[in-house]
C-alpha positions in Angstrom: 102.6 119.6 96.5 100.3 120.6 93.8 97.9 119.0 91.3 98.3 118.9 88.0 95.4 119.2 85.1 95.3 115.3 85.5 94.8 115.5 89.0 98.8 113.9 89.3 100.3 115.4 92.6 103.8 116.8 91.6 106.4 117.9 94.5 107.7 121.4 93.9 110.8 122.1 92.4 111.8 123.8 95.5 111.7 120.0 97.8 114.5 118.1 98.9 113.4 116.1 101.0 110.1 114.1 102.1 108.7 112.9 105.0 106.0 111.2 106.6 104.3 111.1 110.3 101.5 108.5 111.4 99.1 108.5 113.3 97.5 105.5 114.6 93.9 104.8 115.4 91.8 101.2 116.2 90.2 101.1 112.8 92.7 103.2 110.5 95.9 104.8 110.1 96.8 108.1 108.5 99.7 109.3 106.6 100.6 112.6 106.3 103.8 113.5 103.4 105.4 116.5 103.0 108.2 117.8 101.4 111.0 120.3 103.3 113.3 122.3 101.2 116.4 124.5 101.7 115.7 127.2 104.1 113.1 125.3 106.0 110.1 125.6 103.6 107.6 122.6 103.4 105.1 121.7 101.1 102.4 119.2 102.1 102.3 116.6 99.9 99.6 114.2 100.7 97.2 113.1 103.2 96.2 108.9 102.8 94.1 107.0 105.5 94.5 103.4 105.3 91.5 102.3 106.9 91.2 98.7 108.7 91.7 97.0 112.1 95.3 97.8 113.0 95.3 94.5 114.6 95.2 92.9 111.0 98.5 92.6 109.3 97.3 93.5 105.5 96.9 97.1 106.9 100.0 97.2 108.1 101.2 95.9 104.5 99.3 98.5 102.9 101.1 101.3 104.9 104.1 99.8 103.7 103.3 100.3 100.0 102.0 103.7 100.8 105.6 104.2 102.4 107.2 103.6 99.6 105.0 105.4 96.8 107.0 107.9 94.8 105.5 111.0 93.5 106.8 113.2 90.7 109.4 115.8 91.1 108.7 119.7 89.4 112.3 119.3 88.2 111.9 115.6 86.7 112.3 112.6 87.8 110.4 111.0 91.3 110.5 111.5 95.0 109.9 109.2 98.0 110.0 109.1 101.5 113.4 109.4 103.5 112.1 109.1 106.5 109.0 108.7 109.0 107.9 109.2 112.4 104.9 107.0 113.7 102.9 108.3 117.0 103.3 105.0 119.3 100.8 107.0 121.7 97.6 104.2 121.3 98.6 101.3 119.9 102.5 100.5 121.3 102.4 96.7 120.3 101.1 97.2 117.2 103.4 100.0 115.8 106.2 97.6 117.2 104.7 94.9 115.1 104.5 96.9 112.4 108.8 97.9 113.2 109.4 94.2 112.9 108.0 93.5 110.2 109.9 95.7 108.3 113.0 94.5 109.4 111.8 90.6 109.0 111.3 91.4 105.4 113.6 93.3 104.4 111.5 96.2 103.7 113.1 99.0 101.4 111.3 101.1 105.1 113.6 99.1 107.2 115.2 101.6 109.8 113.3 104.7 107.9 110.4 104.5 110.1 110.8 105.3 113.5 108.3 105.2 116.8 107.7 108.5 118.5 105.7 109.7 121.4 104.5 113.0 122.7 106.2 114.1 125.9 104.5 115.9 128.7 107.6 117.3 130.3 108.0 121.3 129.1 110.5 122.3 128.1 111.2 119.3 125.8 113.4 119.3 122.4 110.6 119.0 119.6 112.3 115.9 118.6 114.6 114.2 120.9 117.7 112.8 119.0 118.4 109.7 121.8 116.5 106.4 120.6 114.9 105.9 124.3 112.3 103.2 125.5 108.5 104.7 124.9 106.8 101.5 126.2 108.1 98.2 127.2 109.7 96.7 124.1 109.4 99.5 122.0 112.1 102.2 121.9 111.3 105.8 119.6 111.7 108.9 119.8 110.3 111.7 122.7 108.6 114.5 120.8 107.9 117.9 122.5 104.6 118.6 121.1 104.2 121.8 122.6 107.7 123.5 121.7 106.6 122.5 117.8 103.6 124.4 118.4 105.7 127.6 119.8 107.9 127.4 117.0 104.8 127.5 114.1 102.9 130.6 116.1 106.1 132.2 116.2 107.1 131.7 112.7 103.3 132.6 112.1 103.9 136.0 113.4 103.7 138.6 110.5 106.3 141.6 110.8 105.3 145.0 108.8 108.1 147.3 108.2 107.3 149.6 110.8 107.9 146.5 113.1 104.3 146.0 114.3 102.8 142.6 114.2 99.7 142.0 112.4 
């Protein structure tokens, strides 16, 4: 995304599609948005820390309305979140509370934010597609952490045109 004059963030004309991952701490939780467009481009978006004991439901409310925020398109009109991952790596029971919730009251979020935990198994698919248990009642997603990682140096890799990397 990009600022405005007024300080508005407005997502490029070039985004399709936002998402959001979480990462969950004691005493706050941060959201990170970004947008993804057609041939795999993404735009960060925004960066929000709710800050509060994640034992206490009004942060948990509070990352619900930062869920569903919209944010203006280039091209007009507004964009929100399709979909989000939260790390279920501290916190399990909490982050399952939080999955409740959402479904208890009928949250516009309901079944667009998933659990997810980094896997320590290599090779793992960056994000596996089976909904499997991470904890004891809470079931997410495995992420291979590391495989992500390869992928971005690789992609970092500048080719000249004599076929040298920089």
């Amino acid at each position: 995304g990009y600022a405005t004059a007024e300080g508005k963030i407005v997502v490029p004309a070039g985004g399709l599609v936002m998402t959001a991952g979480l990462d969950v701490h004691p005493d706050r939780v941060e959201i990170n948005k970004g947008c993804y467009g057609a041939q795999e481009e993404f735009w960060h978006v925004d960066n929000v820390t709710v800050p509060g004991d994640i034992r206490q439901s009004d942060v948990w409310k509070a990352v619900e309305q930062e869920l569903i925020r919209k944010y203006p398109h280039a091209l007009g009109g507004e964009i929100g979140i399709s979909l989000a991952l939260i790390d279920a790596g501290h916190g399990a029971e909490h982050v399952l509370y939080f999955l409740k919730y959402l479904r208890g009251t009928g949250s516009p979020f309901a079944g667009k934010v998933r659990a997810c935990r980094g896997s320590n198994q290599y090779p793992h698919p960056i994000v596996d597609i089976r909904y499997s248990k991470l904890s004891k009642q809470l079931h997410g997603h495995w992420v291979g952490g590391d495989e992500a990682k390869d992928l971005i140096y690789q992609r970092l890799r500048l080719v000249t045109d004599e076929g040298r990397e920089m």
